[in-house]
N, C-alpha and C positions, 0 to 999 in steps of 0.2 A: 066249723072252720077246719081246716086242713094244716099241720104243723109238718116244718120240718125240722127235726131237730139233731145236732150232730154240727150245724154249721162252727166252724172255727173262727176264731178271729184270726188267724194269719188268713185265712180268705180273704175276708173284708177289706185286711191292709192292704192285700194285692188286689184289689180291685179298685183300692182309693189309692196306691200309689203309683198311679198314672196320670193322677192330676186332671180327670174327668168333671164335665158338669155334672154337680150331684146328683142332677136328674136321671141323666144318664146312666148313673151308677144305679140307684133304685128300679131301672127299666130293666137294667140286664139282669139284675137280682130277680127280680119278679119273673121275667122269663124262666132263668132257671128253675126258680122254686116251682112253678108251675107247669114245666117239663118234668122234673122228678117226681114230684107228687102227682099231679096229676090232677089237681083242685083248678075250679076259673081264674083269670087272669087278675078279675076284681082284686077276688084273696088274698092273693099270690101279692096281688099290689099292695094291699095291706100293712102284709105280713111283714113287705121289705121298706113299706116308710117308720114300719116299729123298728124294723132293727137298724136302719138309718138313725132314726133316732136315740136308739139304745148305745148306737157306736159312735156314735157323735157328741152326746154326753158322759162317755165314757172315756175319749180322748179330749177333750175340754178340759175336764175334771184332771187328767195327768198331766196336760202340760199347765196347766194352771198351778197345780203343785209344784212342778218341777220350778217354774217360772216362779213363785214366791219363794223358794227356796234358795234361789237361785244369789250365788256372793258378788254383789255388782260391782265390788271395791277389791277383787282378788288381785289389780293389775298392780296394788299396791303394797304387795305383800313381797318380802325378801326371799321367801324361800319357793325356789324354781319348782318344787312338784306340786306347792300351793295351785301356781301359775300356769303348768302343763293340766292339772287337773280341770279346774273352772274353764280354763281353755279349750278343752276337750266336752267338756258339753256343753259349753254356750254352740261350739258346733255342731253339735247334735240335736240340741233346740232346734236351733238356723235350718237342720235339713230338714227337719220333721214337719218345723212350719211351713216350708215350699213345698212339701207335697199336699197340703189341704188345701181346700176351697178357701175363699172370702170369708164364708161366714163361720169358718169354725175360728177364725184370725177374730173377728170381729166378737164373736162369743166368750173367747177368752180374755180379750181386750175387759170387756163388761163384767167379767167375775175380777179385776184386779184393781185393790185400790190407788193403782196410779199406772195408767194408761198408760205412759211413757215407757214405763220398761219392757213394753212388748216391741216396740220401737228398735231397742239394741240387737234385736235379735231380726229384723225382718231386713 
């Protein structure tokens, strides 16, 4: 097998922050990798459904944190930086989750034990 290794994850993000079929994301991946390297297409196609999946469970896993963590009662709280705070990354959930696919929405749905608070955010 043929590695390439050095890839970044700011790559990836910019490659999934155009809101691509994932398919499509793993084809251009596998191209590249198999233009640099220089290994068959097969490989190359391998390579980039691991790291699909590597980057896929890896952002699941973050906003699922972030997403339990998350104070769903801050609208109730008296003091305004409380309110500016929780406010500011319930928006940065919101953007995070419109640049994924379906199924990373739906994967994180399935790690939380109450399906509905992925809901405030979509």
């Amino acid at each position: 097998m043929c590695y390439l290794w050095g890839i970044e994850i700011t790559q990836q993000v910019n490659i999934m922050a155009t809101k691509l079929n994932f398919r499509s994301v793993v084809f251009k991946r596998a191209y590249r990798i198999a233009k640099e390297t220089g290994c068959n297409f097969s490989q190359a196609l391998t390579q980039a459904w691991e790291r699909y999946r590597a980057y896929k469970a890896q952002i699941v896993d973050e906003l699922t944190s972030r997403i339990k963590g998350f104070d769903f009662y801050y609208c109730y709280s008296d003091d305004s930086r409380v309110y500016r705070k929780w406010s500011q990354i319930r928006k940065e959930i919101s953007s995070q989750l419109k640049q994924f696919p379906g199924s990373f929405i739906s994967a994180i749905s399935g790690q939380l034990s109450n399906a509905k608070q992925i809901e405030s955010f979509i």
